[in-house]
C-alpha positions in Angstrom: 60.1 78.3 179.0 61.3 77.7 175.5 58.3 75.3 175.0 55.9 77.5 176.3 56.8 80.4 173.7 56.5 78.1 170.7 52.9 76.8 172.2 51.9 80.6 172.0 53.7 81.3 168.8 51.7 77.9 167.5 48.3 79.0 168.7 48.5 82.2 167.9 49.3 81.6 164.1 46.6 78.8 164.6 43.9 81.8 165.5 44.8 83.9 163.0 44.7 81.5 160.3 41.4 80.9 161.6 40.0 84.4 161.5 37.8 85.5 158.9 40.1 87.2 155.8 38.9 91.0 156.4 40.5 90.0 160.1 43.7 89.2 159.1 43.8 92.4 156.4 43.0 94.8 160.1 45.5 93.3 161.9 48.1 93.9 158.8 47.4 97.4 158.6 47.5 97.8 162.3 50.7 96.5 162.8 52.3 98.2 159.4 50.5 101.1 161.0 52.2 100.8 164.4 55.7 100.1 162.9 55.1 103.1 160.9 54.0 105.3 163.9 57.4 103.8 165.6 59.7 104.7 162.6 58.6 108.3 162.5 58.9 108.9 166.3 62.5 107.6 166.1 63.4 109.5 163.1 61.5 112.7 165.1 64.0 112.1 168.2 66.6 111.9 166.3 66.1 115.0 164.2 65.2 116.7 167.6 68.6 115.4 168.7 70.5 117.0 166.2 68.5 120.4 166.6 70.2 120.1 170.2 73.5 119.3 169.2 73.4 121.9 166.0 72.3 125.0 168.6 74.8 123.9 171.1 77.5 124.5 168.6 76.1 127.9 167.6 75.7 128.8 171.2 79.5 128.1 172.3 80.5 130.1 169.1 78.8 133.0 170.0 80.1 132.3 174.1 83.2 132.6 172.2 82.8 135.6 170.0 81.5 137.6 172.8 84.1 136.0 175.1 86.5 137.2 172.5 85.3 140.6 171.9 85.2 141.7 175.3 88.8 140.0 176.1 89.7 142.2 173.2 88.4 145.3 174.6 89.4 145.3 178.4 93.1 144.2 176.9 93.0 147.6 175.1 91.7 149.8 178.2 94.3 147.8 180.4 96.9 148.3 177.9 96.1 152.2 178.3 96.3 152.5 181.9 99.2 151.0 182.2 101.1 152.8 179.3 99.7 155.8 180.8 101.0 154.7 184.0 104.2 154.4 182.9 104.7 157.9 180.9 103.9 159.4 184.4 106.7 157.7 185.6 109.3 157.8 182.4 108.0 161.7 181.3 106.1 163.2 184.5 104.9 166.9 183.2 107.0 169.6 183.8 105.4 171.8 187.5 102.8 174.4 186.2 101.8 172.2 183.5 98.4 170.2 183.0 97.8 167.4 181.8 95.0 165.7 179.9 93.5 162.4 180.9 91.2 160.2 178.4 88.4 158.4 179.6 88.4 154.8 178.6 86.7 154.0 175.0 84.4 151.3 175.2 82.4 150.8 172.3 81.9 147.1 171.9 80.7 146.2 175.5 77.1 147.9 175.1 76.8 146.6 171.9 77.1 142.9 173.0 74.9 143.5 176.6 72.3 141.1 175.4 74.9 138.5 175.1 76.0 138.6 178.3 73.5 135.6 179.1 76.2 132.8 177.6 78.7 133.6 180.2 78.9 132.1 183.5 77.5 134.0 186.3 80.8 134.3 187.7 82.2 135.8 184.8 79.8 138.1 183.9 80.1 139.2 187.6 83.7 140.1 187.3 83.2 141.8 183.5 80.5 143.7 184.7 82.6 145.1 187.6 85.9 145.9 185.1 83.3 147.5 182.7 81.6 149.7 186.3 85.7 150.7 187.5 86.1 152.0 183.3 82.5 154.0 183.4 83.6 155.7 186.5 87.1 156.3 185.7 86.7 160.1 185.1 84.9 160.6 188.6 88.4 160.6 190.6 90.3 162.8 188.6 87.5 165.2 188.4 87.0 164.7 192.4 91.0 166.1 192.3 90.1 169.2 191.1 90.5 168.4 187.1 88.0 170.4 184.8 85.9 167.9 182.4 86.9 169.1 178.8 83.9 170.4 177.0 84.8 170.9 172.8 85.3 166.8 173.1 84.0 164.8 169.7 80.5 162.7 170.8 81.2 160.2 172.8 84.8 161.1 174.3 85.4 162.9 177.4 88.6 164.3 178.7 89.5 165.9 181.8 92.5 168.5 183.0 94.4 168.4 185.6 97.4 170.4 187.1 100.8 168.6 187.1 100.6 168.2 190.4 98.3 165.4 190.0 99.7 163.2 187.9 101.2 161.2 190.6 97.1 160.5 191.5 96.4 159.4 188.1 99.2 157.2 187.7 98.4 155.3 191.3 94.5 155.3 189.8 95.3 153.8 186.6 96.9 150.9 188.2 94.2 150.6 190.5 91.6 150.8 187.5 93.8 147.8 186.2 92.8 145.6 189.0 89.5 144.2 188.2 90.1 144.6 184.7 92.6 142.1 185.1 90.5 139.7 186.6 87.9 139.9 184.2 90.6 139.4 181.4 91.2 136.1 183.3 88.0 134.8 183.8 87.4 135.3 179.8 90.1 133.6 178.7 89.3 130.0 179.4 86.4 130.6 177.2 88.8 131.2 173.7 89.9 127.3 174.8 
């Protein structure tokens, strides 16, 4: 097989030594032509291939920001429920008192909607359920009897309740904490 290479290799540098010199010239520029075509569509994958690798590394930062943000906030909504939770139990108002209960702030989730899309499905899933049970929140007590506060800064809404209720709201909070608890675990294996 050997032999048979160096028979070609002979005869073809035989044919081209034969061929007239504007011959020889084409055949130059065709193949410094081709080699050329083949340096710059290696060099184009390759740049292509860092493009990739340079937008993957933006995209999980941002997975992690928003990750991070919204781990942020549902910590601070659970953190509230439960400390409410617990006053109920430690300082329960006095009977003939009221008692005011807060709706949730939530002030970075609508702002980071659109971002939503570098979760998982499964995650987003369980946020979006943790940020439903927090846009809710004030429809229970209200459905007790409470009377939605109406002198409240834009934005914050309040509601009143008799004493009597405060065993309700405590039992609700810790319900409320539920699926905010499991979104707060499906975001953290994000912050790696």
């Amino acid at each position: 097989m050997l032999g048979a290479s160096m028979w070609w290799s002979s005869e073809f540098w035989d044919w081209l030594g034969k061929l007239p010199s504007g011959s020889a010239s084409f055949l130059g520029t065709v193949t410094g032509s081709a080699l050329g075509l083949f340096a710059v569509i290696l060099g184009a994958l390759y740049n292509a291939r860092l493009n990739r690798q340079r937008d993957d590394a933006i995209r999980e930062a941002d997975r992690i920001a928003v990750a991070s943000a919204l781990l942020a906030e549902l910590s601070n909504v659970h953190r509230t429920l439960v400390e409410n939770s617990e006053t109920f139990v430690e300082r329960p108002p006095a009977p003939g008192e009221g008692l005011v209960i807060a709706g949730p702030t939530v002030k970075v989730f609508p702002k980071l909607m659109s971002n939503l899309g570098l979760l998982e499905p499964d995650t987003i899933n369980t946020v979006m359920n943790a940020y439903l049970s927090t846009e809710d929140y004030l429809d229970r007590p209200i459905l007790l009897g409470g009377k939605l506060q109406t002198n409240m800064p834009e934005g914050r809404q309040m509601v009143y309740l008799s004493a009597a209720q405060a065993d309700s709201v405590r039992r609700l909070n810790l319900f409320r904490t539920g699926p905010i608890k499991v979104a707060m675990t499906a975001l953290a294996p994000y912050l790696k």
